[in-house]
C-alpha positions in Angstrom: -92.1 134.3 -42.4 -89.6 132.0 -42.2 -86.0 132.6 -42.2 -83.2 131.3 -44.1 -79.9 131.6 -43.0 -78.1 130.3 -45.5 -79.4 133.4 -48.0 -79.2 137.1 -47.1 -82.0 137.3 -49.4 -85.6 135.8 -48.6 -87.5 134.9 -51.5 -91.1 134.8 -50.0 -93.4 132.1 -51.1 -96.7 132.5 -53.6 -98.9 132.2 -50.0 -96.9 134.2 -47.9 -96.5 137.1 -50.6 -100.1 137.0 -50.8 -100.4 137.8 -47.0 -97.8 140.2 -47.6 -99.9 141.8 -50.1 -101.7 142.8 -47.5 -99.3 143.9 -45.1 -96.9 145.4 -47.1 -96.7 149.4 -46.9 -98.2 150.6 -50.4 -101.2 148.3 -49.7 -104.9 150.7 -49.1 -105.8 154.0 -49.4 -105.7 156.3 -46.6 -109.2 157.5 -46.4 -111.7 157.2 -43.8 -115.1 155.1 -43.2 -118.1 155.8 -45.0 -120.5 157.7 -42.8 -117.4 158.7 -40.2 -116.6 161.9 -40.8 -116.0 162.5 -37.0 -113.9 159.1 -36.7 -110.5 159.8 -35.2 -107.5 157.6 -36.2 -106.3 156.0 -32.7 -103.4 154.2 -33.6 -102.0 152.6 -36.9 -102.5 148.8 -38.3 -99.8 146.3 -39.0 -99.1 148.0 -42.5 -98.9 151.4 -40.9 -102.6 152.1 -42.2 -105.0 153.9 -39.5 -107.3 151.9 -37.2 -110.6 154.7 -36.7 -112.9 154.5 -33.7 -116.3 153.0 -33.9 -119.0 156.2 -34.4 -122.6 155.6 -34.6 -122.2 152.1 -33.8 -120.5 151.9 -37.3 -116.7 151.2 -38.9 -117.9 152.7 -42.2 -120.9 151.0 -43.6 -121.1 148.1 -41.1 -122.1 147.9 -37.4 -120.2 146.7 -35.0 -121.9 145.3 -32.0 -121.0 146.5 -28.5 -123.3 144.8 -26.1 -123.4 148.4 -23.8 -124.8 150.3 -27.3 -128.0 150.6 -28.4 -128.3 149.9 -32.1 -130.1 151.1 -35.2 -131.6 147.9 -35.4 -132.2 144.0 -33.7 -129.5 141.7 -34.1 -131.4 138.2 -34.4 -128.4 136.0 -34.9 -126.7 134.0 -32.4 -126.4 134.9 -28.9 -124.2 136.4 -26.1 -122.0 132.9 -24.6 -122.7 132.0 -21.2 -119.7 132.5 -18.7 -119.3 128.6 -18.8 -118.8 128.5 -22.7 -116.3 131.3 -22.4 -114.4 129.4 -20.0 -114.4 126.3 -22.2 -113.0 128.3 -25.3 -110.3 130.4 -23.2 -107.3 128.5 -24.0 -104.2 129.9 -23.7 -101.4 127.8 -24.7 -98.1 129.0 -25.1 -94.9 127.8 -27.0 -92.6 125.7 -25.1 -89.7 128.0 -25.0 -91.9 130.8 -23.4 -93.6 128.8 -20.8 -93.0 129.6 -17.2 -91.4 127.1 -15.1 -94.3 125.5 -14.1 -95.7 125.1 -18.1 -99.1 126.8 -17.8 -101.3 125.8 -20.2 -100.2 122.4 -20.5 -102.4 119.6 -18.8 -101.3 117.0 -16.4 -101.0 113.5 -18.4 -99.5 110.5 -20.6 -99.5 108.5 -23.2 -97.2 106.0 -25.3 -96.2 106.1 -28.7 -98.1 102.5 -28.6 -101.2 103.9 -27.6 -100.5 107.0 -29.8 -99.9 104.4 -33.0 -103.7 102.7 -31.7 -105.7 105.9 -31.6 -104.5 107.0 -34.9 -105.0 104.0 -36.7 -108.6 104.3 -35.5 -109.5 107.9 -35.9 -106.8 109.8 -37.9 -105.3 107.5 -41.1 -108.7 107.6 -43.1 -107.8 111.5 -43.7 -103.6 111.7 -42.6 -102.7 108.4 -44.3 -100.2 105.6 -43.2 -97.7 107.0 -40.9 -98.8 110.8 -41.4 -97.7 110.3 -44.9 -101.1 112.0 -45.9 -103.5 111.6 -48.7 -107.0 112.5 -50.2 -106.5 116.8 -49.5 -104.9 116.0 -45.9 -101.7 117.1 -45.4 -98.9 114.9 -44.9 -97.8 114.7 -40.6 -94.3 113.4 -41.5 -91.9 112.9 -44.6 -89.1 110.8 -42.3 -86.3 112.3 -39.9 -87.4 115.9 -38.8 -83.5 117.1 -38.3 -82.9 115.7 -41.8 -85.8 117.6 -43.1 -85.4 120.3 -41.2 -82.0 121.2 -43.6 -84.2 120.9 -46.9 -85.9 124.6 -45.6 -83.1 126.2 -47.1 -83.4 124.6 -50.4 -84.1 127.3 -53.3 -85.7 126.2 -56.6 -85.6 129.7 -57.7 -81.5 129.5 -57.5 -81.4 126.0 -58.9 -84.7 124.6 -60.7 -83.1 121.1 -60.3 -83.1 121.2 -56.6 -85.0 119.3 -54.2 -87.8 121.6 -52.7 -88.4 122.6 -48.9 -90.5 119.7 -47.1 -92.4 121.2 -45.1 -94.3 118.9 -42.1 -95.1 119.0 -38.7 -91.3 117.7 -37.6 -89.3 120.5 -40.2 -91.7 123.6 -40.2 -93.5 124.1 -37.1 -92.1 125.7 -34.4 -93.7 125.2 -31.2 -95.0 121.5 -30.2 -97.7 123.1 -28.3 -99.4 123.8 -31.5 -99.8 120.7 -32.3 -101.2 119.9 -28.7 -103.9 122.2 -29.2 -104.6 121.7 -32.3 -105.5 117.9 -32.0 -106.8 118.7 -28.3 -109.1 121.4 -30.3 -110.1 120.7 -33.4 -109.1 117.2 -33.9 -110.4 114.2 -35.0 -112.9 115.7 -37.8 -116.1 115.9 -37.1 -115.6 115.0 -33.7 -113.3 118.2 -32.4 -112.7 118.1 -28.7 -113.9 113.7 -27.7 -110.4 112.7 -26.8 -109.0 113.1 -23.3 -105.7 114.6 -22.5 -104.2 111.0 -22.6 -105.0 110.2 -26.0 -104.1 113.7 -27.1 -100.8 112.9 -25.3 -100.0 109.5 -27.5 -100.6 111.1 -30.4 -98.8 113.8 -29.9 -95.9 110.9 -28.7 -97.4 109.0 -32.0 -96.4 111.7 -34.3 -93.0 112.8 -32.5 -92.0 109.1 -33.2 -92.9 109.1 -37.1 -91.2 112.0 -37.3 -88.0 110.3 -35.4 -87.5 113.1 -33.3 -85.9 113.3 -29.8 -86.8 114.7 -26.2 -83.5 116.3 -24.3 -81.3 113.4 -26.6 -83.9 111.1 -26.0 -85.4 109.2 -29.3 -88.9 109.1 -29.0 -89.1 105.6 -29.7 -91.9 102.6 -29.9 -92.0 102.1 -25.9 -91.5 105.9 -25.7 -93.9 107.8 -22.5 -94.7 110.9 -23.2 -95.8 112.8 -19.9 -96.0 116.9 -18.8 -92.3 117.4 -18.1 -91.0 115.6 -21.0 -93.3 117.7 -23.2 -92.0 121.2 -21.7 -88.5 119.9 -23.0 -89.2 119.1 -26.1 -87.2 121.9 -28.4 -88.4 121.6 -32.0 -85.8 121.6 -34.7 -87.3 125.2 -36.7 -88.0 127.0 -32.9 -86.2 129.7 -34.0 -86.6 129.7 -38.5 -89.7 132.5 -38.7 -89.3 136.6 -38.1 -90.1 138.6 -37.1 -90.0 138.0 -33.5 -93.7 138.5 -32.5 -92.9 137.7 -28.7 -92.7 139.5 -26.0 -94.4 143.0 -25.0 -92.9 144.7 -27.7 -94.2 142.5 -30.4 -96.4 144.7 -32.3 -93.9 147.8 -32.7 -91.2 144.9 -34.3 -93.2 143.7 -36.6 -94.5 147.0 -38.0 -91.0 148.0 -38.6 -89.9 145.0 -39.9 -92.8 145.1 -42.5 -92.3 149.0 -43.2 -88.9 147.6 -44.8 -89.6 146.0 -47.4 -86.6 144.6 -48.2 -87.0 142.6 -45.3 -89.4 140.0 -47.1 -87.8 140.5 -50.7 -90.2 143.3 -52.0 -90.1 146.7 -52.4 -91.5 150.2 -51.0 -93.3 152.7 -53.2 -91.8 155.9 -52.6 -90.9 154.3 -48.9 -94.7 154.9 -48.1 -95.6 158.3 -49.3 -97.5 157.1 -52.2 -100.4 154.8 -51.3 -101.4 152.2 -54.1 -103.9 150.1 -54.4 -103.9 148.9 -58.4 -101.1 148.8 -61.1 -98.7 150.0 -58.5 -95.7 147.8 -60.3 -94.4 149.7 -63.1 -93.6 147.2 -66.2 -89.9 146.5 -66.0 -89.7 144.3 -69.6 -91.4 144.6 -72.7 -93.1 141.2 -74.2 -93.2 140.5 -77.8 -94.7 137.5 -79.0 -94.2 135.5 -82.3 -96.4 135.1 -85.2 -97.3 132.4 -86.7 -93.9 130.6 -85.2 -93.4 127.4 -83.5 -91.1 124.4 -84.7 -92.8 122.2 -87.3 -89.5 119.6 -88.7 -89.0 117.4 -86.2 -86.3 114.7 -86.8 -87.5 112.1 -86.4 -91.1 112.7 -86.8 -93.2 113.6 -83.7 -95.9 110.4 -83.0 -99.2 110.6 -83.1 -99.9 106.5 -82.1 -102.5 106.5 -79.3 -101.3 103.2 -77.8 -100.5 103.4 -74.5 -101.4 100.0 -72.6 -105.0 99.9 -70.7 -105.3 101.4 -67.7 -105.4 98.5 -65.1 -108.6 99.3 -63.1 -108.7 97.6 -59.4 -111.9 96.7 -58.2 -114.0 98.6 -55.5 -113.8 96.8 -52.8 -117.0 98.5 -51.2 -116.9 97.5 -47.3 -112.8 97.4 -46.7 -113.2 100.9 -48.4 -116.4 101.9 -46.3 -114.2 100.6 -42.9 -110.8 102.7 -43.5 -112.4 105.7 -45.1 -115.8 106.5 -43.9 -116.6 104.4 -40.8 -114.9 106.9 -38.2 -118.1 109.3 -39.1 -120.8 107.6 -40.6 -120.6 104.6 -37.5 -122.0 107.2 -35.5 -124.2 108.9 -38.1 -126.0 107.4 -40.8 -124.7 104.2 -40.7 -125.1 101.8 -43.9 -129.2 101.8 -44.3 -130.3 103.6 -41.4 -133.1 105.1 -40.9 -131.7 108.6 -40.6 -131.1 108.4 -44.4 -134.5 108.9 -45.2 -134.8 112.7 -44.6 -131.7 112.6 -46.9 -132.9 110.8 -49.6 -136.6 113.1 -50.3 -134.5 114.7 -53.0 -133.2 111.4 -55.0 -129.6 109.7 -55.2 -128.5 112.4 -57.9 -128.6 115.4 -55.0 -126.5 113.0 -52.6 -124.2 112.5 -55.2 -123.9 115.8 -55.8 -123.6 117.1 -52.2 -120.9 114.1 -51.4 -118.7 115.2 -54.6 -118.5 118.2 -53.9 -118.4 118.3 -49.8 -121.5 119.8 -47.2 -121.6 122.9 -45.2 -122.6 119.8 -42.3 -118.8 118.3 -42.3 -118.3 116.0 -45.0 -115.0 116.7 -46.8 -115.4 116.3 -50.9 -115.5 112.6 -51.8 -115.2 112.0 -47.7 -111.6 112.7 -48.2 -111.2 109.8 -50.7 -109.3 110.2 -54.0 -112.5 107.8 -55.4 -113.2 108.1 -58.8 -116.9 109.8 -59.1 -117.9 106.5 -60.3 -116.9 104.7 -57.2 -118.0 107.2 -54.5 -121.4 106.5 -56.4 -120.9 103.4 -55.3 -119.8 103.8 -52.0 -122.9 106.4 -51.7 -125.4 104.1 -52.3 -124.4 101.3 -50.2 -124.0 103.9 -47.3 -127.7 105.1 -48.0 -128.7 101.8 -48.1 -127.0 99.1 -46.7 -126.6 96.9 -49.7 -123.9 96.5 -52.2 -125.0 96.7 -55.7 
């Protein structure tokens, strides 16, 4: 949760309420699993709700598998990882400001905000946009000077519905830098998680530092800016410390279950401080609505216009291959390319089934539209050149 210091009060966002939802005391019923009668509460969740034992090889009605226990039945999907796969997933990467001396976690390495600028241009601005300003369902990497932004957290719409709302990017928001290390090392560029090296992951991390014209101990990350190992365990991000609770440290877990048993921590409110679990209609109705009939303003002075004529909408030309380079070439170069032949297990079904698949995104990868804000009629267009290598 992020907090403001300029308020006393926190007024807690539409996504964050809904986590609090969740969390909040007043949130589930205190009864125990189906089919657990002998399940024993061992300790109590987040909310202060109890956390039961696994009996029968159950948590109520569903299994649980324990690769010691012998179940009611075969589990035929997937497989136990082999000690090398565990390895490669066991990445423990912690923020900045608790990193030991030495900064475990984070790999030897360089790489210029030159390099940085190179590798996104070719992997990351179809989805991210020019200079991280995002685009196509992508969110935005920067919005300008992170210290600048960083102020506009405080801004309250609620308070003044004039106001400029809180920008929220990597530069402002985020706390820890190492998130963003991992992320890209992880999970970035999409479909392709996990192909760059620590060098590349290092200029674009140096890349997006510079967009978002932030400094390293008073240094501005500039165009001929290196980025290395001990210049990234200095880097202090301008929101390090603009979330609570504190969930460092060994006692963690007990802080935030007290901070969320007060609800007026996160601007909400206890029922009955706890004693009263709720699970539906728990808010009583504080205001009584009445609604008008057959009201509404009908003189207008001067008349209200019904002319439809608003000038044409200027429609720019698909420009098929520029669009098929910046937007789709990072994946479909490597996988069905423009009239390959892999298309043809693709196509059994007709163009209408591609179409419908690419508009509306696959389970396989491909983001709705491939991340474009193309018209239906254009991805069309875009679909059947990719499927067959000609432009219609």
């Amino acid at each position: 949760m992020l907090k403001l210091e300029a308020y006393k009060k926190v007024i807690v966002s539409a996504t964050v309420a809904a986590s609090v939802a969740l969390l909040a005391v007043g949130c589930v019923d205190d009864v125990k699993p189906e089919n657990s009668a002998s399940a024993k509460s061992t300790t109590l969740g987040i909310d202060g709700g109890s956390v039961y034992s696994v009996v029968d090889g159950k948590k109520g009605p569903y299994y649980v598998y324990v690769p010691t226990q012998k179940l009611a039945h075969d589990l035929n999907y997937g497989r136990v990882p082999n000690a090398a796969e565990l390895a490669a997933w066991n990445t423990d990467l912690q923020p900045v400001s608790k990193l030991s001396p030495e900064g475990h976690g984070i790999p030897e390495g360089e790489g210029s905000v030159e390099d940085g600028e190179d590798i996104y241009d070719a992997k990351c601005v179809m989805c991210h946009g020019d200079f991280g300003s995002g685009g196509g369902g992508y969110p935005a990497l920067s919005k300008g000077n992170a210290y600048d932004l960083h102020k506009t957290l405080t801004n309250n719409r609620w308070k003044d519905p004039e106001a400029a709302g809180p920008v929220r990017v990597f530069g402002s928001y985020w706390p820890q830098a190492t998130t963003l290390f991992a992320y890209i090392k992880d999970g970035m560029p999409h479909p392709f998680s996990g192909s760059l090296t620590d060098n590349q992951v290092y200029a674009l991390v140096a890349y997006i530092l510079n967009i978002n014209e932030m400094k390293i101990d008073g240094q501005e990350v500039d165009d001929d800016y290196v980025l290395n190992r001990e210049k990234f365990l200095k880097i202090k991000m301008p929101n390090v410390d603009g979330f609570e609770p504190n969930i460092s440290g060994a006692n963690a877990l007990p802080v935030v279950r007290a901070y969320f048993a007060n609800a007026k921590n996160f601007g909400g409110q206890n029922l009955n401080q706890g004693a009263v679990r709720c699970m539906h209609d728990c808010q009583k109705a504080t205001a009584k609505i009445k609604y008008i009939q057959h009201g509404g303003i009908k003189d207008f002075h001067p008349s209200m216009s019904d002319a439809r004529n608003l000038p044409a909408k200027k429609v720019q030309k698909l420009d098929v291959k520029k669009t098929y380079a910046t937007a789709c070439a990072m994946c479909h170069d490597s996988y069905l390319s423009p009239g390959s032949p892999e298309w043809a297990g693709y196509l059994a079904d007709g163009m209408k089934n591609v179409y419908k698949k690419g508009i509306k995104g696959t389970e396989g990868g491909m983001p709705a539209k491939g991340g474009t804000n193309l018209s239906d009629a254009d991805f069309k267009t875009m679909a059947d050149y990719i499927s067959s290598g000609k432009v219609k």
